[in-house]
C-alpha positions in Angstrom: 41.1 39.7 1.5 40.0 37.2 3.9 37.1 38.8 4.7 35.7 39.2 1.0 36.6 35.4 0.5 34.5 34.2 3.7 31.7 36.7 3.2 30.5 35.4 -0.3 30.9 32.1 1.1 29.1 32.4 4.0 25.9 34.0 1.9 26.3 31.1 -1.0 25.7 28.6 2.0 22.6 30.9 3.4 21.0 31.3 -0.2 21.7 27.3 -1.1 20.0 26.9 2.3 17.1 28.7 1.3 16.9 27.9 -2.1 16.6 24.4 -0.6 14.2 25.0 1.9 11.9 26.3 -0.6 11.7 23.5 -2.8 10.8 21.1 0.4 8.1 23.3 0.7 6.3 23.1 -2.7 3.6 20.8 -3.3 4.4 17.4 -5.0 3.9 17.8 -8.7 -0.2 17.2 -9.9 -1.0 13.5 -11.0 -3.4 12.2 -12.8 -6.1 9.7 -12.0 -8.4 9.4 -9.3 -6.4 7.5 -6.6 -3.3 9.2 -7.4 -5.2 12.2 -5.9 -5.3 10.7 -2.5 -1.3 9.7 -1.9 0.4 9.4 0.7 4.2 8.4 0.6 4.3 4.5 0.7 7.0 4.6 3.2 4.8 6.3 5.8 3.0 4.3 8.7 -0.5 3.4 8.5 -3.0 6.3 10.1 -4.1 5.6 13.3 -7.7 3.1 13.4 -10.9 5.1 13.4 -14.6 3.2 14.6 -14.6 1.1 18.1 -11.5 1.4 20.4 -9.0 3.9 21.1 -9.4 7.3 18.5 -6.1 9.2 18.4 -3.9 6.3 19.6 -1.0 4.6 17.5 -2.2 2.4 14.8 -2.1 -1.2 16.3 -1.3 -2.4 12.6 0.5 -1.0 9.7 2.1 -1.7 6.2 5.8 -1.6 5.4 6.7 -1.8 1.5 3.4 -1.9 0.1 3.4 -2.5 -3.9 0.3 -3.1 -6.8 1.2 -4.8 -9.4 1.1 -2.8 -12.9 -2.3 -3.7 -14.8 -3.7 -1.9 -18.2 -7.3 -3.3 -16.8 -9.6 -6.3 -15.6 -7.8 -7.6 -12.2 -4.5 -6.7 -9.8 -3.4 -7.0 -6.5 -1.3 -5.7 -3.4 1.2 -6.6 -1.1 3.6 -5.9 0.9 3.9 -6.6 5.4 1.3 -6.5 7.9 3.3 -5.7 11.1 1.1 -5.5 14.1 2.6 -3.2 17.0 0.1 -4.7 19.6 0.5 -7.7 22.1 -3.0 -9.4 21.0 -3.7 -10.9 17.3 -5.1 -8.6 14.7 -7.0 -9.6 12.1 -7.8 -7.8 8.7 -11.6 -8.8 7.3 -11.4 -6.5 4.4 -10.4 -4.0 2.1 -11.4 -1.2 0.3 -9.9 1.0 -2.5 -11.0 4.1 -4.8 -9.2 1.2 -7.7 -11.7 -0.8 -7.4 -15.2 -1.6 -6.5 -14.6 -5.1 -5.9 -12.0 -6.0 -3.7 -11.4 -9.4 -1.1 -8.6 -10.7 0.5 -7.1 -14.0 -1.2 -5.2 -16.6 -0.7 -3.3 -19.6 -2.8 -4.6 -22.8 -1.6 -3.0 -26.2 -2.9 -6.3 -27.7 -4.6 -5.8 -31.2 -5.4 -2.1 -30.3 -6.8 -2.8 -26.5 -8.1 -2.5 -23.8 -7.0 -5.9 -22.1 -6.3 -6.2 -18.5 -5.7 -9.3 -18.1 -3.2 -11.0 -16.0 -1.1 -9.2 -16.2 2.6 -11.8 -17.5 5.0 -11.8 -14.9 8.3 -9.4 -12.7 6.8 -5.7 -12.3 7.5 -5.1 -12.6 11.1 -1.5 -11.3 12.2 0.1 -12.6 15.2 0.6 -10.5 18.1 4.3 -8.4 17.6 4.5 -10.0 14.5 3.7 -9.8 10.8 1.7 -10.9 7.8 3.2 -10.9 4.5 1.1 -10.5 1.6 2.6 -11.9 -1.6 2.7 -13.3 -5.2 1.6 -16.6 -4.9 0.5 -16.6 -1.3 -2.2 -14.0 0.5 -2.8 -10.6 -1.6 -5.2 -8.0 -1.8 -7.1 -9.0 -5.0 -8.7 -5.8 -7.0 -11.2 -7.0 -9.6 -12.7 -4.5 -12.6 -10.1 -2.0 -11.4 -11.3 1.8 -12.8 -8.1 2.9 -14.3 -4.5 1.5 -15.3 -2.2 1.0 -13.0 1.2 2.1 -13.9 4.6 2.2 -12.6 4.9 4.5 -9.6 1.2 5.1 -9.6 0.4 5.7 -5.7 -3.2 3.5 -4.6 -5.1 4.2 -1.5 -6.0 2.0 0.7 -8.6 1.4 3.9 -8.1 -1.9 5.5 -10.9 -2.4 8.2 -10.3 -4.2 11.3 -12.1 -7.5 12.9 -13.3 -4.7 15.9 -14.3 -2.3 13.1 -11.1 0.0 13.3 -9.6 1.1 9.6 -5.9 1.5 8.8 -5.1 3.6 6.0 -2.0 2.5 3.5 -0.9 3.6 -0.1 1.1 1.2 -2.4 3.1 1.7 -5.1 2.6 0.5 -8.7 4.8 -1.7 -9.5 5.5 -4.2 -12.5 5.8 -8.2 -11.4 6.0 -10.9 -14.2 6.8 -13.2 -11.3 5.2 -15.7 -9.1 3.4 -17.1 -12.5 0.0 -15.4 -11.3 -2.7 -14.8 -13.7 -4.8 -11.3 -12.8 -6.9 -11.3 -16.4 -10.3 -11.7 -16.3 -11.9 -14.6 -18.0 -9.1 -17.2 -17.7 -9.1 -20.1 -14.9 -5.6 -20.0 -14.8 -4.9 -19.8 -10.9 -8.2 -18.1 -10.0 -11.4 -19.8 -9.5 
């Protein structure tokens, strides 16, 4: 009687194991959109650099919780943390995106008492063993005449290229905001000049 009890048991735990196993295996489901093709999970590290220095080694720089905010059209932007994993300064001189044709790295600038969002003069530079945070209301990725909507969940390639001409690859998260009283629509001065 034992024996009958422990057998079934024993083969319920190796078919739930394999029943499990199999669904880790299968592809994510298919989304739609042109950058949704290219995800990544946004949890993942940054790829390694490619162009001058080291190919192969450990990206000096990656991204930890990177995010786009939700747009129907016209302008967004991303964020999240720069962490650089080197003992020298990196510094970020642009970026590029399948989103968008037009992309720059921004900043908010206090402009005779307003807030200004501008483009950010040499980039973001992040500290060596330190981090950069990117923001509502402070220094962002700023898409402009992005190709499709961007909805929640929606998963957005990145390149970000490197002041020595290495590229870090990233993929951020849609995600809605209605804080930071930012203004992404095009045709408005409200925040952007």
């Amino acid at each position: 009687m034992i024996i009958r009890r422990v057998v079934p048991a024993g083969l319920l735990a190796v078919l739930t194991a394999a029943a499990v196993s199999a669904c880790g295996a299968q592809p994510d489901a298919p989304t739609s959109g042109r950058a949704a093709t290219q995800a990544a999970p946004a949890t993942a590290p940054a790829t390694a650099p490619s162009g001058p220095g080291t190919p192969g080694a450990s990206s000096p720089l990656t991204v930890t919780d990177p995010w786009v905010k939700t747009a129907k059209k016209g302008m967004t932007a991303a964020f999240g943390t720069l962490v650089n994993h080197t003992a020298a300064d990196v510094t970020v001189v642009s970026a590029s995106s399948p989103l968008s044709s037009m992309i720059e790295l921004h900043e908010v600038a206090d402009v005779g008492g307003k807030p200004v969002m501008r483009p950010k003069e040499g980039g973001f530079t992040v500290p060596a063993n330190g981090t950069h945070q990117l923001q509502p209301g402070g220094d962002h990725i700023m898409l402009m005449g992005v190709t499709e909507e961007v909805k929640p969940g929606a998963r957005i390639p990145f390149t970000l290229t490197l002041k020595d001409g290495g590229t870090v690859e990233f993929t951020a998260i849609g995600k809605d905001f209605a804080g930071g009283n930012e203004n992404y629509d095009p045709g408005t001065d409200k925040g952007h000049n």
